[in-house]
N, C-alpha and C positions, 0 to 999 in steps of 0.2 A: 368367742367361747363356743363350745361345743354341748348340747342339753343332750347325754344319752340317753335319759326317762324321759318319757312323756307320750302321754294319749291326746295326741293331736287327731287322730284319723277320727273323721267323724261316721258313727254309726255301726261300728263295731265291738265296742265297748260301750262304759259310763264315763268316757271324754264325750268328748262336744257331739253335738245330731246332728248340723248342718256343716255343709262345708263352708258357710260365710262366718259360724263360730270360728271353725277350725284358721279362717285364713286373719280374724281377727288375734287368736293366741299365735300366730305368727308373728303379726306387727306387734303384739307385745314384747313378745321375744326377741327379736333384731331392733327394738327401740333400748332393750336394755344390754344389747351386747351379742346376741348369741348370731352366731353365721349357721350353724348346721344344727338339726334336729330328729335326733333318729326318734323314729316312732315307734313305739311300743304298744301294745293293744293288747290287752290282758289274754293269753292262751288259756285257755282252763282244761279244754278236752279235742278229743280229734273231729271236733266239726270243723273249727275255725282253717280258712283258705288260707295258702300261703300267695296262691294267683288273685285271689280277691285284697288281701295287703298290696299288693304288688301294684294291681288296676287304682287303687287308691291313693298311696302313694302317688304317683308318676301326672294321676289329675289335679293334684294337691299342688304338685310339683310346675304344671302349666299354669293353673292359675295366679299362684306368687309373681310367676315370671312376668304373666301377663299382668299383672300391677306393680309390676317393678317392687316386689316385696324381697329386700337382700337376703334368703332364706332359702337353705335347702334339706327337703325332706329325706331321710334316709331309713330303708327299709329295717323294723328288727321288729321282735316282739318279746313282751314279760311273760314268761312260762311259769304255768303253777309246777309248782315238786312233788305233788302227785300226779302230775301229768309224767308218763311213761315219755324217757327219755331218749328212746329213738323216735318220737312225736314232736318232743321239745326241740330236737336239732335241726327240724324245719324250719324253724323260727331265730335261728343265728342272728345276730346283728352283723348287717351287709353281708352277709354270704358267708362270714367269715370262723372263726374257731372258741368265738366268745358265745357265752350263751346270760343273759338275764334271765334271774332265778329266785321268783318270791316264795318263800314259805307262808304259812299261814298266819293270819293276821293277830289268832288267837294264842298261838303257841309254837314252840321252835319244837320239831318234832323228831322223836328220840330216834327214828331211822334218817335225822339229817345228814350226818357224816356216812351213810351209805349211800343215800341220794348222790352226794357229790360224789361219790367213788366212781359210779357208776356213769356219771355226766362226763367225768376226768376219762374214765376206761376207754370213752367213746373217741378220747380227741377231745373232747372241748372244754373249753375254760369256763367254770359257773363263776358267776358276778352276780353274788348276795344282794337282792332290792332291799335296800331300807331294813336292815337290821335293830337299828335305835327304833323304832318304832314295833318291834317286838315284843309283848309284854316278859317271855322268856328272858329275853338278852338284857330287857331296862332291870331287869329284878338278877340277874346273873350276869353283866357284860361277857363273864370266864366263859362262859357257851359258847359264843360266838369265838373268843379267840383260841378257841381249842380243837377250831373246821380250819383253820388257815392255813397254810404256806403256800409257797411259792405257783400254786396252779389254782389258787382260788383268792378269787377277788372281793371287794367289798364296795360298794356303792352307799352312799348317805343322801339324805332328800334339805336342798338348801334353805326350804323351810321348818324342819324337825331344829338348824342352828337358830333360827332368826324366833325360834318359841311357837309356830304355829301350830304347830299337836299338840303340844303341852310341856309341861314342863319336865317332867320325866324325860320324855324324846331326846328335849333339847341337853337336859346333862347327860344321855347317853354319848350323844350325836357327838358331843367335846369332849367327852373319854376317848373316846375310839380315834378322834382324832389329835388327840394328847399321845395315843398308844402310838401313832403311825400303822395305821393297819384299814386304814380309808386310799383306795383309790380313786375314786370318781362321786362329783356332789353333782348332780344333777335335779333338776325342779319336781320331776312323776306329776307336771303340770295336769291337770283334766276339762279345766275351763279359763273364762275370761275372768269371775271375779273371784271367789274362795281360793282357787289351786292354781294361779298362775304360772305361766310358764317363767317365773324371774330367777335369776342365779345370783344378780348383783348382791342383794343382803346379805345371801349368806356365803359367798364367795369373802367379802367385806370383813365376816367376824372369822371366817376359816384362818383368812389373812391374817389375823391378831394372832394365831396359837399357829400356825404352819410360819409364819412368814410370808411375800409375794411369791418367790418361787415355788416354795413348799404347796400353796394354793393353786395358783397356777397348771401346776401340773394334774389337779382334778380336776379342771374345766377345758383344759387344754389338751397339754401332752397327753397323758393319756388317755384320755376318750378319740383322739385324733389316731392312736399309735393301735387304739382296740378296733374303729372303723377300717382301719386298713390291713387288720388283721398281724399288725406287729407284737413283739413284747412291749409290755408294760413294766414301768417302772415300781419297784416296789423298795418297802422298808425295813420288810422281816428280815 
C-alpha cells in the first residue's frame, strides 16, 4: 500500500519532533502493509523550505535503510487554500502535477470552487484533504460534490471509516464513498499512538462498500499512478 497523507517529518509541523518518532511511525507503517509514504507537512504560509522538506526527507530516507526498515519517504506537502497558489505549487507531491489541498478545519469556504479554479488554471490537480471531517460537508455532503469533476480529487482519512473523529466523520466518510467520488484513503498519520500511520482498518471496511478492487485502488492504483504523476482513475 501506498499512505499519501501523513506528517512523518519530524519537526516541521505537529507530526512527530524526533526523527526516532518519525522512524518508529515507519515501522508501524510497513508492519501494517504500506511500502511507500509520501510526506506531507502542513504548508500554511511562504516561510516553510521546500530545500528543507527535501534535506529531510532523504535523512529519513538513510536512516530506514540503514535499519533495514522496508519503507520509503516520498517528498510532498498539505497546502492550506489560503495559502496563494503559485506558493502551494511548490509543494507538489513528487514533483509532480498533483497538489494536496486542505481547507479549513472550521468551514468549507464560499471562495472554495475559485480556489480550485485557480490551482486547475495553474496545471495542477487539487486532492481535497479529508473532506468528511469538514463540518460544512458533514452537515451538507452536496458542497463537496458540486467542487468535482474530472481534474479535482478527493482524499478521505482511514480513520474518519474506522469512527476515530467521530461519528459524523465516519457516516460522512461512507456517503462519499457509497457516491464513488473518493479517490485515495490515506492515514494524515501525526504520531505513534492517537494518529497512526494504519490503513489496514479502514482499507477493511472501505472493502465492504467498494469491494477488493474498488478499495484497492485507493491505497494503491492510484496514489501509485498520482506519485508518478499519471492519470488517476476515477468514477464521475
Amino acid at each position: 500500500m501506498i499512505d499519501l497523507h501523513c506528517h512523518i517529518l519530524p519537526g516541521l509541523d505537529d507530526g512527530p519532533g524526533t526523527f526516532s518518532e518519525a522512524v518508529e511511525m515507519a515501522r508501524i507503517a510497513a508492519a501494517d502493509g504500506v511500502a511507500q509514504i509520501v510526506a506531507t507537512p502542513h504548508i500554511v504560509d511562504d516561510r516553510s523550505s521546500v530545500a528543507e522538506i527535501e534535506k529531510c526527507v532523504a535523512h529519513l530516507n538513510t536512516i530506514l535503510m540503514k535499519q533495514h526498515i522496508p519503507m520509503e519517504i516520498i517528498q510532498g506537502g498539505e497546502t492550506s487554500a489560503i495559502l496563494d497558489p503559485s506558493i502551494a505549487a511548490n509543494f507538489a507531491i513528487c514533483n509532480t502535477r498533483y497538489l494536496l489541498l486542505e481547507f479549513p478545519h472550521t468551514h468549507l469556504p464560499k471562495k472554495a470552487r475559485d480556489t480550485l479554479f485557480r490551482i486547475r488554471k495553474m496545471g495542477y490537480v487539487p486532492i481535497i484533504a479529508h473532506p468528511e471531517r469538514n463540518p460544512s460537508i458533514i452537515r451538507n455532503p452536496q458542497l463537496l460534490l458540486e467542487l468535482l469533476d474530472n481534474d479535482v480529487l478527493v482524499q478521505i482519512t482511514a480513520g474518519s471509516l474506522t469512527g476515530q473523529f467521530g461519528r459524523s466523520e465516519k457516516q460522512c466518510a461512507r456517503y462519499l464513498l457509497k457516491k464513488g467520488v473518493v479517490n485515495i484513503l490515506a492515514s494524515d498519520a501525526h504520531e505513534t499512538h492517537y494518529r497512526k500511520p494504519i490503513l489496514s482498518a479502514g482499507l477493511k471496511l472501505a472493502t465492504r462498500i467498494l469491494g477488493k478492487d474498488g478499495a484497492m485502488l485507493l491505497v494503491k492504483t492510484n496514489p501509485a499512478a498520482i506519485i508518478q504523476g499519471q492519470p488517476v482513475y476515477q468514477s464521475l
